[in-house]
Structure formats: structure tokens, C-alpha cells
N, C-alpha and C positions, 0 to 999 in steps of 0.2 A: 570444427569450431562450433561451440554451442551456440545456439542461437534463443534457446530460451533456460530457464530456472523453472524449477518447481520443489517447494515445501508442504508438506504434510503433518497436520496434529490431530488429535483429540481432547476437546475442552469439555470438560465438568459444567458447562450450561446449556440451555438450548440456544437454537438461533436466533428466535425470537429476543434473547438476553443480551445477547450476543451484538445483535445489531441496534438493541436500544444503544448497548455499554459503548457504542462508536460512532452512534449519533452526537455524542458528548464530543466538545474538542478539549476540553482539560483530559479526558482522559486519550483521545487520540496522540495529544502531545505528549503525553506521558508514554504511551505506545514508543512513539519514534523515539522517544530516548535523547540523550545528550546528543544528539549529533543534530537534532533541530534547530536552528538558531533561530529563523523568523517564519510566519506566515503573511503572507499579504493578499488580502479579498480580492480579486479581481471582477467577480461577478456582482450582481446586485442585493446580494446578500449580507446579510451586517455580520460581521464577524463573529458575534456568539450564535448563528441559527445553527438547528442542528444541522448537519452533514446530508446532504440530497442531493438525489439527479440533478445536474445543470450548474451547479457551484462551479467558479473555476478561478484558484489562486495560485500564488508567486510562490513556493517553498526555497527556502536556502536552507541547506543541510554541511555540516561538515565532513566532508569526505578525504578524510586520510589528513593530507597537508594543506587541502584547498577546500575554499567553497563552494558548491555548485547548486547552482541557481536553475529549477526547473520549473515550469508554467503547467500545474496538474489542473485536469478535468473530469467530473466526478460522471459518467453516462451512467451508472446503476450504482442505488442502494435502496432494495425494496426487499421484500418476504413475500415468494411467492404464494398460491394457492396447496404448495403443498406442506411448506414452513422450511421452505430450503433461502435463506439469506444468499443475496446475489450483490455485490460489490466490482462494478468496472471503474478504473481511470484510465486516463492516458498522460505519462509524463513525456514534456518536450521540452531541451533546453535549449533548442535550436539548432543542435547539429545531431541531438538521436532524438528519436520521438521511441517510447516503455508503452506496453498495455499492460495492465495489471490487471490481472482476474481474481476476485475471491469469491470461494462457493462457502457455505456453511449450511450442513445437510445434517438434519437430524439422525441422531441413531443413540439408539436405546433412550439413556436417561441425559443426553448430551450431543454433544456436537462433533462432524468430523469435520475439519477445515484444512482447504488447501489451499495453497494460491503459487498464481502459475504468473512468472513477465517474461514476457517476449517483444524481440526486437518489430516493431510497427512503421516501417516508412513511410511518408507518403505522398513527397515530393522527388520528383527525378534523381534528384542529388544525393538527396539520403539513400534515396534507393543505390543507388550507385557507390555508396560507399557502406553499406549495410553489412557488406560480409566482412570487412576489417573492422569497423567502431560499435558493430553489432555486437559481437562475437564478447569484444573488449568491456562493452557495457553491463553485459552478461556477468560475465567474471568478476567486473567490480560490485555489480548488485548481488553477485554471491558472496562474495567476499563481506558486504555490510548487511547483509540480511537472512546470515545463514540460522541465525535464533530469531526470526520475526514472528511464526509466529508462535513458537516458546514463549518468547517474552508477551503476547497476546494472552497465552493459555495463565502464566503468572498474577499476570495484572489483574483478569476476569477473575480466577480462581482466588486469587489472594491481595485484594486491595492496598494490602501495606507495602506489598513488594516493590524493588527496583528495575525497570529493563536492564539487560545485559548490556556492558555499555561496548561500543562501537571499538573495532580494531584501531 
């Protein structure tokens, strides 16, 4: 039963591009693509600041026939000392808690980016039910995120472009 996802690209900019172009939230929303329905600020942050450690809002996404409603917290979007872009959250919709990890590491004249989610428990309960809605959480984030970030490399590379739109 998997337990985590991982995706792999090569983008035509640096990181440092890379992570201004997702400092933006018109452009992040354009990222997620039609399946975003709302965002709601949770933190004390005004809803146009850029994208930073410590933000933490409400997303509603449409997933398949439903909506689902997750509480995301953003712990890293920095460029380190060596120009490697480092992007953590954690989604929790209250019965699975996601880590999402994004690296984006310079190489040659661009970027390689991956990004890995994995199941995060971290209450008794989740923990104890992690190998069955783990597993399943897995499968449905593959399922709607298996061009994320394709649709990432399009948007960067080619501003007019559309994300792929959601199964």
C-alpha cells in the first residue's frame, strides 16, 4: 500500500524564478487549476501577501464528485544558501493530515523539481488508521496530481498556457 507519491520535472528557469513566480497567488491559483474553488486566510496574513513560512488557510478543492475541504500550513518557502528553493506544507482535513515537500535545485540553465506527499499522522487516531486512509489518500493525490508539476513547468515556461484540467 503506498504510502507516499513522488513527481519529477525539469523547468526552463531557475529557482530563484521559480519561487518568486509562486510567491504570486494569481499565479498559484492558476497552478491548481479548476479544481480550486476557494481559498480562505486563516493566518494573519491579508490574502494578497506573498506566499511565506507561517501562512495557514482553508482550501476547498473539487475532488472527483465532492468537495474537500483541507486546513494547509505553509513551514518552508525560502532559497537556500546554495539557490536550492525549498517549499514544505502540511494538508489536514481532519481525518488525514499530507506533507508536501517541494525541492527545486538548480541545474545547468534551469531547474530540476520534485515533489514528494506523504501520509503525516499525528494524533493517536490518525495514527491508527494511517495504513487504510493513508494509503487511499495516496492514490487519490495521484490520481489528481499526477501532471502537478507539468502543469507548473507550462505555466512558468509559457504564461498563456492552461493547467491540465482535473480527472
Amino acid at each position: 500500500m503506498p504510502q507516499s507519491y513522488t513527481l519529477n520535472e525539469k523547468i526552463n528557469a531557475s529557482p530563484r524564478d521559480v519561487h518568486e513566480w509562486l510567491r504570486d497567488w494569481d499565479h498559484v491559483r492558476a497552478w491548481m487549476g479548476p479544481s480550486l474553488i476557494s481559498i480562505e486566510m486563516l493566518s494573519d496574513h491579508a490574502p494578497d501577501e506573498p506566499m511565506c513560512a507561517g501562512m495557514r488557510f482553508r482550501e476547498t478543492r473539487k475532488m472527483g464528485k465532492m468537495n474537500a475541504k483541507a486546513t494547509v500550513e505553509i513551514l518552508r518557502h525560502e532559497i537556500d544558501d546554495q539557490g536550492v528553493f525549498r517549499h514544505d506544507a502540511v494538508f489536514d482535513d481532519g481525518c488525514n493530515r499530507m506533507m508536501c515537500e517541494y525541492v527545486y535545485k538548480p541545474s545547468g540553465t534551469g531547474t530540476d523539481a520534485s515533489f514528494v506527499i506523504y501520509n503525516a499522522p499525528n494524533k493517536w487516531w490518525t495514527r491508527m488508521l494511517a495504513g487504510a486512509f493513508g494509503s487511499m489518500m495516496i492514490k487519490m493525490c495521484a490520481k489528481h496530481m499526477s501532471e502537478h508539476l507539468s502543469d507548473l513547468k507550462v505555466l512558468i515556461e509559457n504564461p498563456e498556457s492552461k493547467p491540465t484540467p482535473d480527472a
